[in-house]
C-alpha positions in Angstrom: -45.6 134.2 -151.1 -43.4 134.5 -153.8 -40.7 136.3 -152.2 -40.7 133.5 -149.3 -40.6 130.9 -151.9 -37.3 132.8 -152.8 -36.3 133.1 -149.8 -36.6 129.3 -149.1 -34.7 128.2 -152.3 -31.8 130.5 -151.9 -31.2 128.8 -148.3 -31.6 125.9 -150.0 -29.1 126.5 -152.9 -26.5 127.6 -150.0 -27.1 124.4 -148.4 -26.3 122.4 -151.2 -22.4 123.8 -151.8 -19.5 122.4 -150.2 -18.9 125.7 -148.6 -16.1 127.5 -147.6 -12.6 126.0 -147.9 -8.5 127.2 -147.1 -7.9 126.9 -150.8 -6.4 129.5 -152.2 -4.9 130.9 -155.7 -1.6 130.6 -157.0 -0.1 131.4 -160.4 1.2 128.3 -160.2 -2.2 126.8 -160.8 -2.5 128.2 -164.3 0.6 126.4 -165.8 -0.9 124.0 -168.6 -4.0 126.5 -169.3 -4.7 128.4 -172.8 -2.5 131.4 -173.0 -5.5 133.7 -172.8 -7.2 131.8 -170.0 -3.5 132.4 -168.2 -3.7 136.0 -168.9 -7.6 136.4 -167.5 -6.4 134.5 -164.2 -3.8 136.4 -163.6 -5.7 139.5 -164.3 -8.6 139.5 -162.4 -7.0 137.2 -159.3 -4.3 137.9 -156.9 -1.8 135.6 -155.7 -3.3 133.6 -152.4 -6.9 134.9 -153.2 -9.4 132.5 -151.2 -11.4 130.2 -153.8 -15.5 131.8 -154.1 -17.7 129.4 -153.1 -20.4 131.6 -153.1 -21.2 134.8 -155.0 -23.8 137.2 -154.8 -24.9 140.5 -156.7 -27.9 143.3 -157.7 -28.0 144.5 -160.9 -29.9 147.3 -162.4 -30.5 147.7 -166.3 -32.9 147.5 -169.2 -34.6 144.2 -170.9 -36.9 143.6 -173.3 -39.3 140.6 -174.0 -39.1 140.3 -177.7 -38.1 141.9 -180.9 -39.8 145.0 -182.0 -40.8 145.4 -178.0 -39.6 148.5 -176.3 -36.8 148.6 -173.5 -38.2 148.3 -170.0 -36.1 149.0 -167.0 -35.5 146.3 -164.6 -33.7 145.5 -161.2 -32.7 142.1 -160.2 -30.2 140.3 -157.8 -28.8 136.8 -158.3 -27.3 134.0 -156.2 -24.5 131.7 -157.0 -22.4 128.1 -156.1 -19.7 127.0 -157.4 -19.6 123.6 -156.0 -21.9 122.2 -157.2 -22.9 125.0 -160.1 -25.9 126.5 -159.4 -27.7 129.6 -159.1 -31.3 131.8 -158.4 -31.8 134.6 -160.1 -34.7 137.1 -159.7 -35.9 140.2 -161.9 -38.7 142.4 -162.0 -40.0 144.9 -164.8 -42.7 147.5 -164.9 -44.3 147.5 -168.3 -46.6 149.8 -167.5 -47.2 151.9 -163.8 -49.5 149.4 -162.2 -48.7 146.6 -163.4 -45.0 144.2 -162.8 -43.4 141.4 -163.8 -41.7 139.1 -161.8 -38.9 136.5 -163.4 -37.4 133.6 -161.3 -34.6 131.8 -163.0 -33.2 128.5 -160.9 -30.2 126.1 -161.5 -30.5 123.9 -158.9 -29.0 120.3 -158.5 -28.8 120.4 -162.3 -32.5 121.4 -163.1 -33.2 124.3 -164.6 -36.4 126.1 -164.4 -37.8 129.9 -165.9 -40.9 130.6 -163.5 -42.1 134.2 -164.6 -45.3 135.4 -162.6 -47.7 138.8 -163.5 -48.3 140.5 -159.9 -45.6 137.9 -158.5 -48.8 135.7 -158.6 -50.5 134.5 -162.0 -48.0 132.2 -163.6 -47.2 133.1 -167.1 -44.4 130.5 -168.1 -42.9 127.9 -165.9 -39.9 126.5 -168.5 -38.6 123.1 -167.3 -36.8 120.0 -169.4 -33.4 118.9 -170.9 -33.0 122.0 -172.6 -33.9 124.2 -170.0 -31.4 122.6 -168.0 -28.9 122.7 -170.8 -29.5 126.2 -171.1 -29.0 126.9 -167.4 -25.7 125.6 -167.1 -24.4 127.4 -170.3 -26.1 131.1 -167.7 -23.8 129.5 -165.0 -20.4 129.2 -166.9 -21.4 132.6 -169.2 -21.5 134.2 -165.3 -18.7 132.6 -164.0 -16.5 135.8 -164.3 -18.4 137.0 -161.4 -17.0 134.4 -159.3 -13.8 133.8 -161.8 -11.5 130.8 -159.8 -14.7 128.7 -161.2 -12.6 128.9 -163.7 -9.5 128.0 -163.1 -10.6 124.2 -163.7 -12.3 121.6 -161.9 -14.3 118.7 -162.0 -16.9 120.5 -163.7 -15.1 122.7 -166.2 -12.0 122.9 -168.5 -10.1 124.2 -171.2 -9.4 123.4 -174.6 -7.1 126.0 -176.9 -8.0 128.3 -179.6 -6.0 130.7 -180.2 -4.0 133.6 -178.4 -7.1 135.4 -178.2 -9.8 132.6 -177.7 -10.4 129.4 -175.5 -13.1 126.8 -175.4 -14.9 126.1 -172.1 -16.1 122.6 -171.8 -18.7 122.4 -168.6 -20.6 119.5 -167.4 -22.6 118.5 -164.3 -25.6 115.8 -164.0 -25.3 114.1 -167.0 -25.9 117.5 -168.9 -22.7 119.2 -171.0 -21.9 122.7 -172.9 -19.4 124.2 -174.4 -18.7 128.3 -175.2 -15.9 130.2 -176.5 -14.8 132.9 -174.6 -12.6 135.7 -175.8 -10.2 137.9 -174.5 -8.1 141.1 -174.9 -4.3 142.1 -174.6 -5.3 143.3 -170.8 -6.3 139.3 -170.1 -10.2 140.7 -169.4 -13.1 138.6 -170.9 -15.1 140.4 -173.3 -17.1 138.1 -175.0 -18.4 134.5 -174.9 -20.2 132.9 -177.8 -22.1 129.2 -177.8 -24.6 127.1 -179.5 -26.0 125.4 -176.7 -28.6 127.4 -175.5 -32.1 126.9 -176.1 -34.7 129.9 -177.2 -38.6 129.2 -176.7 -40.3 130.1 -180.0 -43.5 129.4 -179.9 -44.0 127.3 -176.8 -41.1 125.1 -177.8 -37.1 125.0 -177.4 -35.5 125.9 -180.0 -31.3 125.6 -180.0 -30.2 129.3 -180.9 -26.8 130.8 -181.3 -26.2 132.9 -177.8 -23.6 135.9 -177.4 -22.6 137.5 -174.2 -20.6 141.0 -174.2 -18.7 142.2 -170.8 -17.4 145.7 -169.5 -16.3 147.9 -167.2 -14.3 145.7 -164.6 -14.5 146.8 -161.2 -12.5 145.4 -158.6 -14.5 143.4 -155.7 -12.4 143.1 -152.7 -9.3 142.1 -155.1 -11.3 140.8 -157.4 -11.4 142.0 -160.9 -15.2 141.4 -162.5 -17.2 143.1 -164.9 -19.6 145.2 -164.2 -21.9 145.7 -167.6 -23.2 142.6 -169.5 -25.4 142.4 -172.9 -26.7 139.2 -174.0 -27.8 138.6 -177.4 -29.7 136.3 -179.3 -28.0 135.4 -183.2 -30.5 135.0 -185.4 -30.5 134.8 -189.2 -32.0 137.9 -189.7 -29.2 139.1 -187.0 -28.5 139.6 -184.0 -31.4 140.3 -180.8 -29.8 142.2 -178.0 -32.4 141.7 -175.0 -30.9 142.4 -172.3 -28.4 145.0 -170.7 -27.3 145.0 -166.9 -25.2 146.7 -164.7 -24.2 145.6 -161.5 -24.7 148.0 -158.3 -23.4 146.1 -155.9 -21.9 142.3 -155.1 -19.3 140.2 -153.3 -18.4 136.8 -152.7 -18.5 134.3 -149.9 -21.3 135.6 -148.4 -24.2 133.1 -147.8 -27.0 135.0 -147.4 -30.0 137.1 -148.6 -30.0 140.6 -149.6 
């Protein structure tokens, strides 16, 4: 049941895009951008590359579900839009041999919603609300360098300078907004993004947490340059809470189907 619930809701995220269209990059395009943003473009994106309107991936890794709790492997694959942003992303992990656990994250329509299941049956959270919606969109722009002429610009996403090394992204859709700083190295790659406008259950309840994201080893997808390792991190005053490492196995864009 759960897995054709999926099933259902990634047709229907495919559904909702704009699809396909003969719009392609140019260098031009960049002119009036933050120097590093420039440099990342021209990086990871070839001249007359077709824009992504849909991007897909699986990912192996490691996660774990608090602090002081052990890593657990997990494997997960993840669907994307770009127009409109949205995205489905499933992952299971085996804390012990007979028993899973199945995590659903959605951005859909500019709703956000964590559903994690035991067995892929017995609901254990089902996150919903402003913040969770808030939070989704900042997962959506923090994953945009899988799909990466998202961010050249448009009518959901721009720019504002910082400094040769550093730009602010400034992303909006459905009445919700975010911002993040992403920063970049001599080569033009991304390697980090930083923001304060995610949200963190503590306790049953939202709590607005500062949120890092680390990216490395870029592979090139089709002529696509995108990384291929990500940590995330939760700042916290006693420090930092890395939860979460993946690496991607395998992934392309403009492909609007199921694995």
């Amino acid at each position: 049941m759960f897995g054709r619930r999926l099933s259902d809701e990634v047709r229907a995220l495919f559904s909702s895009s704009t699809g396909l269209s003969d719009k392609v990059f140019s260098r031009d395009q960049v002119k009036g951008l933050p120097a590093p943003v420039q440099r990342y473009l021209q990086y990871c994106l070839k001249e007359g590359q077709r824009y992504i309107a849909f991007a897909r991936l699986k990912h192996g890794g490691s996660f774990r579900m608090g602090e002081g709790k052990k890593w657990l492997p997990i494997v997960g694959e993840e669907y994307f839009t770009t127009d409109p942003p949205g995205f489905i992303w499933r992952g299971r992990v085996k804390p012990f041999p007979v028993i899973w656990i199945t995590g659903r994250d959605r951005y859909y329509q500019g709703k956000g919603n964590m559903l994690i299941k035991l067995f892929s049956l017995v609901t254990v959270a089902d996150s919903k609300g402003e913040e969770m919606d808030q939070s989704s969109l900042v997962r959506w722009v923090a994953e945009a360098p899988w799909f990466p002429t998202a961010l050249i610009g448009s009518r959901y996403l721009g720019w504002e300078p910082v400094d040769d090394s550093s730009a602010k992204v400034v992303a909006s859709y459905e009445g919700i907004g975010c911002s993040a700083v992403f920063r970049f190295n001599a080569q033009g790659q991304i390697t980090q993004l930083s923001t304060q406008d995610r949200f963190r259950d503590v306790d049953g309840r939202p709590v607005r947490t500062g949120w890092t994201g680390y990216y490395r080893q870029y592979r090139d997808w089709n002529g696509v340059k995108v990384p291929t390792e990500v940590e995330v991190v939760w700042n916290l005053p006693g420090g930092d809470f890395s939860y979460a490492r993946f690496q991607v196995t395998e992934g392309d864009h403009n492909n609007p189907s199921k694995y």
